[in-house]
C-alpha positions in Angstrom: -13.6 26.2 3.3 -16.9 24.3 2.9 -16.2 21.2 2.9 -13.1 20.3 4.8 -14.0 21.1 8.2 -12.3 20.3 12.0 -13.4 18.1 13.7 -12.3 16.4 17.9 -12.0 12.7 18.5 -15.5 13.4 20.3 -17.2 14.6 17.4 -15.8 11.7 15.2 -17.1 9.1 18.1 -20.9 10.5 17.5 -20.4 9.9 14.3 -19.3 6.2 14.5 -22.3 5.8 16.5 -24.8 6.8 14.2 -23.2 5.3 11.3 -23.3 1.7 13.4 -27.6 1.4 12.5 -26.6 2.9 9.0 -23.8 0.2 8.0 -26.4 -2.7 9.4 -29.2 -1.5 7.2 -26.6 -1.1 4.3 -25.1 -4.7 4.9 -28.1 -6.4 6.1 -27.8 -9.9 7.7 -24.1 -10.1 6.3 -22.5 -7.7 8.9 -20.3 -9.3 11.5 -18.4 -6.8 13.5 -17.6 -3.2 12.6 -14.2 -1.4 13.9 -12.8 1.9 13.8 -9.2 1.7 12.5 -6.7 4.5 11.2 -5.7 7.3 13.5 -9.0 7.5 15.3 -8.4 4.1 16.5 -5.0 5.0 17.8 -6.4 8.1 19.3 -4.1 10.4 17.2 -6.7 11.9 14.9 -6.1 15.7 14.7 -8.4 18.1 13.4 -8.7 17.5 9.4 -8.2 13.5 10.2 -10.6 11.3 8.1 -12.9 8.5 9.7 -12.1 5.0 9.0 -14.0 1.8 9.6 -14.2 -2.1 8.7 -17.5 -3.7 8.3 -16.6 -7.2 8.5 -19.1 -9.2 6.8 -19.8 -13.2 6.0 -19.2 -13.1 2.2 -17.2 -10.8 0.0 -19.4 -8.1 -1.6 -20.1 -8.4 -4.8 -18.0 -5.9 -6.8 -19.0 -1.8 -6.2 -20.0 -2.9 -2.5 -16.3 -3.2 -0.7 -16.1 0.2 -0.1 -17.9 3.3 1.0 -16.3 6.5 0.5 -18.2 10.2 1.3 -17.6 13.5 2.9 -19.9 14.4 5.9 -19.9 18.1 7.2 -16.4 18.3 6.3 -15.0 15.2 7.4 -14.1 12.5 5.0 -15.4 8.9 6.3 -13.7 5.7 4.4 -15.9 2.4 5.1 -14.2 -0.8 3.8 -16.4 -4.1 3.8 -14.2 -7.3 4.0 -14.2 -10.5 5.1 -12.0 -11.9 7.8 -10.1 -13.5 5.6 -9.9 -11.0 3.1 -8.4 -8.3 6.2 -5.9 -11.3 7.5 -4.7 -11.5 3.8 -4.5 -7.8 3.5 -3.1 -6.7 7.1 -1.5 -9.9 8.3 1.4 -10.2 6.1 -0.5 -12.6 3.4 -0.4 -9.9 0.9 3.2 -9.2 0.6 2.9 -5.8 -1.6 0.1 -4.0 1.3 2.3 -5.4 4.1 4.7 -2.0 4.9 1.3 0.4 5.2 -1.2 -2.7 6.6 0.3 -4.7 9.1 0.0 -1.9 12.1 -2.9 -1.1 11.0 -5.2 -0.7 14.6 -8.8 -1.9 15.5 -11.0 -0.6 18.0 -14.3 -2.6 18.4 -17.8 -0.8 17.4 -19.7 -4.3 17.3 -18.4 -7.5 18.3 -15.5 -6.4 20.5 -15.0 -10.4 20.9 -14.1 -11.4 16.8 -12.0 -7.3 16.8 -9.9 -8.3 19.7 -9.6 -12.3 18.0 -8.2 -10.4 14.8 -6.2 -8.2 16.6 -4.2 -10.6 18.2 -3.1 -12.7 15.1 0.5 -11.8 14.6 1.6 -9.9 11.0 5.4 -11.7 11.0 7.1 -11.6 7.3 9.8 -13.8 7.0 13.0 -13.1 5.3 12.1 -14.9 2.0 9.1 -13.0 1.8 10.8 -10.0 2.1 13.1 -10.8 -0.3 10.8 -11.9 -2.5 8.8 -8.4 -2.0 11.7 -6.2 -2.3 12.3 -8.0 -5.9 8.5 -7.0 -6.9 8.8 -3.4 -5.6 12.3 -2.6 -6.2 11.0 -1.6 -10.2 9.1 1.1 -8.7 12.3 2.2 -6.8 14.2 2.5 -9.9 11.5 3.9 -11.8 11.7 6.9 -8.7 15.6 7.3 -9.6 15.4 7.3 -13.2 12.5 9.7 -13.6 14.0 12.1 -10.9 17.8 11.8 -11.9 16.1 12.1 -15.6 14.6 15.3 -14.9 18.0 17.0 -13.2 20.1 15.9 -16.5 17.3 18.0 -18.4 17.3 21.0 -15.7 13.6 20.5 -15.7 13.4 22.4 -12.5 9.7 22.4 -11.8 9.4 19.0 -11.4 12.4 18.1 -9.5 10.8 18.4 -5.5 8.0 16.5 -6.7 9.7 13.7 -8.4 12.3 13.8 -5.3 9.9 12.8 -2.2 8.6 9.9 -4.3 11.5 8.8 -4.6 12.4 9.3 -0.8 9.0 7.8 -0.2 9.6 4.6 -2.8 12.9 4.4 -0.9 11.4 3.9 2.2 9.1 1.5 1.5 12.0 -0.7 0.4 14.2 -0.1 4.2 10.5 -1.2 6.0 11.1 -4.8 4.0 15.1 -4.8 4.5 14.1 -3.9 8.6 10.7 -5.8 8.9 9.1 -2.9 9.9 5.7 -1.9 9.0 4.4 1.8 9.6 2.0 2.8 11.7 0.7 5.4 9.3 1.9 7.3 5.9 2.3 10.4 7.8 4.7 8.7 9.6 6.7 6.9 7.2 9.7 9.3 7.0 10.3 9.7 10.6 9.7 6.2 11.3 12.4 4.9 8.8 14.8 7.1 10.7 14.9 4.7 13.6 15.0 1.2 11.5 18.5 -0.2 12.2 19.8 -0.7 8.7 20.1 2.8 6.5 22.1 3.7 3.7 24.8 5.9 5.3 23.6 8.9 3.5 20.0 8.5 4.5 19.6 11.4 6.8 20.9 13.9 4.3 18.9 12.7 1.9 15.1 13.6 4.3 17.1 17.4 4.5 15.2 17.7 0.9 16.6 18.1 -2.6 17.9 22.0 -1.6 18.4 24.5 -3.9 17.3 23.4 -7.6 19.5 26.1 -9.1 22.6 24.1 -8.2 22.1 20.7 -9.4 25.0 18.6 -10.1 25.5 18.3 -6.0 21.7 17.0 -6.0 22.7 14.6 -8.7 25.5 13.2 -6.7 23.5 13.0 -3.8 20.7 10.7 -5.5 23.1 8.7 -7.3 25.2 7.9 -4.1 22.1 6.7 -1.8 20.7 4.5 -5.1 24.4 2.9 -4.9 23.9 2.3 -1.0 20.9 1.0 -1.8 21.7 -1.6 -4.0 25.0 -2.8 -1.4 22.2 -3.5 1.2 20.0 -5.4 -0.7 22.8 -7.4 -2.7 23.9 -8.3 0.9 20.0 -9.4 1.2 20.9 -12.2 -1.7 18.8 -10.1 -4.0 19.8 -9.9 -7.6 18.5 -6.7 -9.7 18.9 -7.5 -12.4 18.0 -10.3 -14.8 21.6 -11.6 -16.8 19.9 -12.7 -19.6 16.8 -10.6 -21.7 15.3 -13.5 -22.5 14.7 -14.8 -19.0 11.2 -13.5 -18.2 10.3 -16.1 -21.0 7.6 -18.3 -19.5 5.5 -19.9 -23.0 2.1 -21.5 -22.0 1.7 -25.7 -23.1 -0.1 -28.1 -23.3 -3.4 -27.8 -21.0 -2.3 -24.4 -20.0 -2.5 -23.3 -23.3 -5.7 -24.8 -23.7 -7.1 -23.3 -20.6 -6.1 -20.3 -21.9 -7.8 -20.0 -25.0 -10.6 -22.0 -23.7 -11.2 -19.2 -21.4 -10.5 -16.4 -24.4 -14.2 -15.2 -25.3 -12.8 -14.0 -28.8 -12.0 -17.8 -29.7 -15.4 -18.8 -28.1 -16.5 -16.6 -30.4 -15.4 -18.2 -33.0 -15.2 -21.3 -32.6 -19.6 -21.1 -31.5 -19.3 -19.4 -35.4 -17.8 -22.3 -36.9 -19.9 -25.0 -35.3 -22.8 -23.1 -36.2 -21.7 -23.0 -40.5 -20.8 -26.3 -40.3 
């Protein structure tokens, strides 16, 4: 392999500390602080880890500058540029739907250990009617997870079926870290960490033992269909209702100076309506 290389946590730190003069010249007068965060910061990074950093800067970037994304000699380095209040609505629990994979998320200081360790300290609570509330936007995906995998078993499309079946596992557990308040610490992690949340479906466990043998599968079938039912008992017991009772209920029309708004802001009718000024 050329260009996935190993690399120690050593090696990674020289690297941070050449990229610091680098990331100032690229930001310029903007740049803040700068942090390590992902598994170097948490001093897990094994040998294939990526480098990840957060160049906090004054003003948001215009659009093409928020990220930096590049391989050097074999190691993948990830730069995100945010503001501060751009990361607290991202990590911090403002953004409800980044919350699960974001709100562990760990800072070491590179510049500015003072505004890192400020951040660092604002909590990343999610209340119960914002995890409802989240669980009702995600659980869509969820079902999309079930239906596509239990979709391929009624076809015996084999080839598909351990594909489709760990992201559904991995959909499923998304939806426990709402139900348990508990983010991850990374995606690697996501499976084992689920098996210590307090509140599982009872067949949980059995379901992380894989989708077995896809020449045999009714029992697979039964399986999926019995932790989907599970599922849906916790979350009713949540007060969350899956589905809508009537078809029309997602009906929401646009009035009065919405409407207008709306087609104000519609360049087609701009368009035309600059046309018809201009005839008459």
């Amino acid at each position: 392999m050329k260009s996935l290389k190993e690399h120690s946590h050593k090696e990674r730190q020289h690297v941070v500390e050449a990229l610091l003069p680098l990331i100032q010249r690229h930001v310029g007068d903007q740049l803040v602080a700068l942090a390590a965060t992902g598994s170097f910061a948490r001093n897990t990074d094994a040998a294939y880890s990526d480098l990840e950093l957060i160049a906090f800067v004054k003003e948001r970037p215009e659009p093409g500058r928020h990220a930096v994304l590049f391989i050097y000699d074999g190691m993948l380095v990830d730069i995100w540029i945010l503001t501060r209040k751009d990361y607290i609505a991202h990590h911090k629990g403002g953004d409800r739907k980044h919350w699960p994979h974001a709100a562990r998320s760990a800072l070491i200081p590179v510049l500015n250990a003072a505004f890192i360790q400020d951040l660092t300290a604002i909590p990343s609570p999610i209340s119960l009617h914002d995890r409802v509330a989240a669980l009702k936007d995600f659980w869509p995906e969820v079902q999309e997870a079930f239906g596509k995998l239990l979709s391929a078993i009624d076809r015996t499309d084999t080839l598909p079926i351990p594909f489709l079946y760990w992201i559904m596992v991995e959909k499923l557990c998304v939806a426990l870290s709402y139900v348990n308040a508990q983010p991850f610490t990374t995606r690697a992690a996501v499976f084992a960490e689920t098996m210590s949340f307090d509140r599982l479906p009872a067949s949980f466990r059995a379901v992380l033992e894989g989708p077995g043998s896809t020449q045999n599968l009714p029992p697979l079938r039964a399986k999926v269909r019995t932790i989907f039912a599970e599922m849906e008992e916790i979350l009713e017991d949540l007060g969350l209702v899956l589905s809508q009772e009537n078809l029309g209920d997602f009906v929401n029309p646009l009035v009065g100076g919405k409407l207008r708004r709306r087609l104000a802001n519609n360049r087609v009718i701009r368009k035309l309506l600059r046309t018809k000024l201009a005839i008459n």
